[in-house]
N, C-alpha and C positions, 0 to 999 in steps of 0.2 A: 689254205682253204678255210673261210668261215662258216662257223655255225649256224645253226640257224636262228640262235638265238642272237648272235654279233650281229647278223643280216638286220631282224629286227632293230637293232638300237641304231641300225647305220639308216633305216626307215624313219624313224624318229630324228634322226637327223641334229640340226641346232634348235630343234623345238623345244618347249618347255617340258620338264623329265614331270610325271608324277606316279609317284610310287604306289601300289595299290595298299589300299585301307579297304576300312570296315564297309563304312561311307560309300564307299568305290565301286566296290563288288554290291551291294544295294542297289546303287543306282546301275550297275551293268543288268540287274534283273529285269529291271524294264526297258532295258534297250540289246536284250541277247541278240533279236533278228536284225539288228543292224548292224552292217558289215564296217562299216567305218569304223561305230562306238568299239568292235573287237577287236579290228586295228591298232585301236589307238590303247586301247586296256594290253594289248601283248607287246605293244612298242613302248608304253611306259610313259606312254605322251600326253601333257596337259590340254585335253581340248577346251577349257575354260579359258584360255589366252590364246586362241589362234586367230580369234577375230578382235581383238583387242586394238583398238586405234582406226578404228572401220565402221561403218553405218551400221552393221551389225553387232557391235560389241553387247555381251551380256554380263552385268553387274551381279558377280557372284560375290558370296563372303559375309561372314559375322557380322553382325552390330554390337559395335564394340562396347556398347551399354550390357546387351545381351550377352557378350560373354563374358564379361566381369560378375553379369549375375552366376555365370553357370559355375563359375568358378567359387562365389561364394558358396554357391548352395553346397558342391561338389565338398567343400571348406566340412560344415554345418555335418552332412549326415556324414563323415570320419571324424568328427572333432567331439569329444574329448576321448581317442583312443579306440575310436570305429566307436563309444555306447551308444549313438543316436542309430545304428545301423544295426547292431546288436539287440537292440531295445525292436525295433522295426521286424528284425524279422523273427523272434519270439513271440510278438505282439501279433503281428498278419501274416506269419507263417508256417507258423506252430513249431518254429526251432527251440528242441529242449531246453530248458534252464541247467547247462552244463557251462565249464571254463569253456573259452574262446579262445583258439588260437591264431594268431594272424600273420600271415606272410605279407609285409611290402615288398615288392623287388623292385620295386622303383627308385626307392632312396638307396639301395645296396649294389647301382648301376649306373654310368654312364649313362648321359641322353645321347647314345649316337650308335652307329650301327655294330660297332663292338659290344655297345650294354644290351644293344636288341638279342643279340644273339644268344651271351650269356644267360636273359632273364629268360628266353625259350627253350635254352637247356633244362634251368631252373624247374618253369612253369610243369616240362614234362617231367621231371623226378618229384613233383608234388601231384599231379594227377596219378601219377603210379601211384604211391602212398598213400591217396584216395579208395583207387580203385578197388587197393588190396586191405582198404580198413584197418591201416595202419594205427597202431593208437599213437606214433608221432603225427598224425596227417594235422594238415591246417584245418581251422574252419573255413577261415575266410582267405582270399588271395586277391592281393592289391597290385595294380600293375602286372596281371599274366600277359605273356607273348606265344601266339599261336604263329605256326607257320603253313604256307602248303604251295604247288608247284601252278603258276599262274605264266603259260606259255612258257615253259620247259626254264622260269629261273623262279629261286623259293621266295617267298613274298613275306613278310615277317609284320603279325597283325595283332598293335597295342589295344588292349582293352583297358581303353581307357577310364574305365569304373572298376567293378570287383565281379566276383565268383564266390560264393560261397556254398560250404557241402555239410551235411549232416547227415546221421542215418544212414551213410555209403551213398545218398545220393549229391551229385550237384548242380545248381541250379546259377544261370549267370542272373548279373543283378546289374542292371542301367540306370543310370542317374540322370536327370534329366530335369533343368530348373523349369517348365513348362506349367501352368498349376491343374490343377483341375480342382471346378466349384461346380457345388452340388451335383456331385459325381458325374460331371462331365468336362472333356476336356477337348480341345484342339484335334481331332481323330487321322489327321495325317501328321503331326507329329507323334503321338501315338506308336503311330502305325510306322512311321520311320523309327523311332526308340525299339519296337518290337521285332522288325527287319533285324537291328542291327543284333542284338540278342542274340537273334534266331543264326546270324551267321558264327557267332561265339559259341552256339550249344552245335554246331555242325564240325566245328574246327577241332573244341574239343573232343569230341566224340569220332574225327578221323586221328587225331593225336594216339587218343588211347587205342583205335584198330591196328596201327601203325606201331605200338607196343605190343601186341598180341593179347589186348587186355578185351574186357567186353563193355562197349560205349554205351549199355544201358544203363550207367550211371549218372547219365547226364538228362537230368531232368525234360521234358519238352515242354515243361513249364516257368515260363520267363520273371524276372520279377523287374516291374518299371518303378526305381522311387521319384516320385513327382513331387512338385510344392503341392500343399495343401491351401488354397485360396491365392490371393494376391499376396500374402506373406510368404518368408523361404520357413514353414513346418513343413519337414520332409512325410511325407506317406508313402504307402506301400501297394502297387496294383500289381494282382498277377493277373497276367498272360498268358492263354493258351499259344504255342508255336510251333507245333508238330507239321502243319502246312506250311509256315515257310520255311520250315528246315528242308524239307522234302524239294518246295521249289527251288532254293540255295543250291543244294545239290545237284537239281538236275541241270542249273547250269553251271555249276565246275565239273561236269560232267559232260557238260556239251559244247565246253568251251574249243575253239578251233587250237588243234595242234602249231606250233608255229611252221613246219612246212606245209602245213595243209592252209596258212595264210599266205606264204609268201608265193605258193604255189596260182595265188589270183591276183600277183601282183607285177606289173613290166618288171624289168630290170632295171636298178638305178630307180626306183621312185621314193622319191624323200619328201617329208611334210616339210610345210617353208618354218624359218625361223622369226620370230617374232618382231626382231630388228628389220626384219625385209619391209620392204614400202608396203603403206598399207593395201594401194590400188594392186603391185604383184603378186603383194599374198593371198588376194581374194582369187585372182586368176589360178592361180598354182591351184588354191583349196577348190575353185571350181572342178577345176581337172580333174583333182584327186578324188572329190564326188563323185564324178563320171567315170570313172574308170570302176571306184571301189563298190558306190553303191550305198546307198543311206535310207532309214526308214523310220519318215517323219509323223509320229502324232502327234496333237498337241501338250500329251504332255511332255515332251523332251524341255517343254520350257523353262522347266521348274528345275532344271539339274544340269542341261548340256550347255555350253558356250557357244555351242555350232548352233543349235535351236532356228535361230533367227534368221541363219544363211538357209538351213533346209525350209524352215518355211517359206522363205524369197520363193525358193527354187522349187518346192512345192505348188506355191503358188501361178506360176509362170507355167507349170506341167498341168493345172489345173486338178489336182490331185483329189479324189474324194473325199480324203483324208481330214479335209479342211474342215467339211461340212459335220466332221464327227463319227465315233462309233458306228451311231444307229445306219446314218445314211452308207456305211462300207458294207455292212451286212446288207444292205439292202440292194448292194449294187457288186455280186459274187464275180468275178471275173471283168470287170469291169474298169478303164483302169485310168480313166480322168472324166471330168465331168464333160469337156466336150464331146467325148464319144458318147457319153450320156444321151445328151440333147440329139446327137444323131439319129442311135434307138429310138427316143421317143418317139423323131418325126416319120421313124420307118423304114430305115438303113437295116440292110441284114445283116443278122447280128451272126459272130463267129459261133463255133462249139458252145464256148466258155458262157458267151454271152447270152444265152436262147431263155434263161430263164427271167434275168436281169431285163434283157428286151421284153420280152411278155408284160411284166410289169408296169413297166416306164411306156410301153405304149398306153396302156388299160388308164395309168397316171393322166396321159397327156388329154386319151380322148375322153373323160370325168372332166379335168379344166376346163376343155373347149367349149361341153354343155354348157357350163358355169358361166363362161364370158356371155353365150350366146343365148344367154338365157337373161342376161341381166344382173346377173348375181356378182359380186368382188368373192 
């Protein structure tokens, strides 16, 4: 008899495996009410390669220019010995002028899921020694690995920058070669560097509950270091992120059980594999949308692989969604644009619909004046 977690992976099938990140769980926050995107986050499945070789393919991935910056930058504020970082957060953060003490657990590890494991043992017997104001505790900690239970198997999440604590408090810190000039910068990168934070100051702070310690130690104030101008001078912005710790949470909190997924799912349904024809893997993925259920706005375009197929299929459903935000609030129950046009012309409208109809008539018969009045 299998689990229900084997169930999952045998859902996942020959599809592309991807393991959950920082990154991952960010991008699951704008796509919690979609049943697919959860599917596919408890089955471990790359949906960034399921349309791959298809009219709908979506070009995800670094520029490889941009990450060589990120990597220098990344370089610059550790180099010589973390002082550029040390120097930064005494400068913009008012950390004492005391000794500094720094944990790598990166270089003292395997890159692979034996060293993951190790540095998450690690990472937790340094937040203990945090927590309890340890005078061996670190300042700073390079390479921590956090873990937690993501559809009933543990999920193991590199931060890939630092953490640093003073004062018993501590505060995660993101690196990020993005610049900001004259105190402005890109605000959804930003705002994606401060997501991703926000999920390190949640992780830590279930770590140490999970110690019986008290996770008030962990700041809800983020620190982002960004280039200063078009050059790599690191600087220092802090971050308010007590709301998106709060949203983080509410969905690993809300995330579906895996029998409570597989419970919406036939038997036997598996995502196709990559290698499958491009024409049957559309078919199959069509299926699996109609069965499972997807919930497209436009911004899924910016992060999902699938994006382009749900739009198709949005579009063909005639979805309100299309038209944006404002126009779905405006149309409550309501649930494609051609029923739209129907209310307008004075179809009776269901329950759902009495108010959305009200409307859309009051819309059409304003237009009518308008034409027949002479007016565009």
């Amino acid at each position: 008899m299998m689990t229900p977690e084997q169930k999952l992976i045998k859902v996942r099938g020959q599809a592309p495996e991807k393991r959950p990140s920082v990154r991952v769980l960010s991008a699951a926050t704008s796509h919690s009410d979609c049943a697919f995107a959860m599917v596919a986050l408890a089955a471990r499945a790359d949906l960034d390669k399921l349309c791959d070789g298809t009219d709908f393919e979506v070009a995800f991935g670094q520029d490889p220019q941009a990450f060589q910056r990120g990597e220098m930058f990344e370089r610059r504020v550790k180099e010589p010995n973390y002082g550029t970082l040390i120097q930064l957060l005494r400068d913009k953060a008012g950390f004492p002028l005391t000794s500094v003490r720094v944990e790598d657990l990166r270089s003292r590890t395997p890159p692979n899921t034996a060293g993951l494991k190790q540095r998450a043992a690690e990472t937790k017997r340094i937040l203990r020694l945090i927590a309890r104001n340890a005078a061996t505790a670190p300042n700073i900690i390079d390479g921590a690995v956090l873990t937690c239970e993501i559809a009933g198997q543990t999920a193991y999440f590199e931060a890939d920058s630092l953490a640093a604590a003073a004062n018993g408090k501590l505060h995660v810190v993101e690196v990020k070669s993005f610049p900001i000039t004259d105190a402005r910068c890109d605000p959804d990168k930003l705002g994606a560097a401060v997501d991703q934070a926000a999920w390190y100051a949640l992780l830590c702070r279930r770590t140490l509950a999970d110690e019986g310690l008290s996770a008030d130690i962990v700041s809800s104030e983020g620190f982002i270091i960004v280039a200063d101008g078009v050059g790599l001078t690191p600087t220092l912005l802090r971050q308010p992120m007590e709301a998106r710790i709060r949203r983080a949470e509410r969905l690993l909190a809300t995330l579906p059980k895996p029998a409570e997924i597989l419970s919406r799912l036939p038997e036997g349904v598996e995502l196709p594999a990559v290698a499958l024809d491009p024409d049957l893997r559309l078919i199959v993925l069509e299926k699996l949308l109609d069965i499972v259920g997807t919930s497209y706005t436009p911004s899924c375009l910016q992060d999902c692989g699938m994006a382009r197929l749900c739009r198709s299929r949005a579009h063909t459903s005639g979805l309100p969604v299309l038209c944006g935000g404002p126009v779905v609030r405006q149309l409550p129950g309501v649930h494609s644009l051609t029923r739209a046009i129907e209310l307008s012309t004075g179809a009776p409208p269901g329950p759902a619909e009495v108010h959305a109809a009200d409307a859309l008539a009051r819309a059409a018969a304003a237009y009518d004046r308008v034409l027949k009045g002479g007016g565009l």
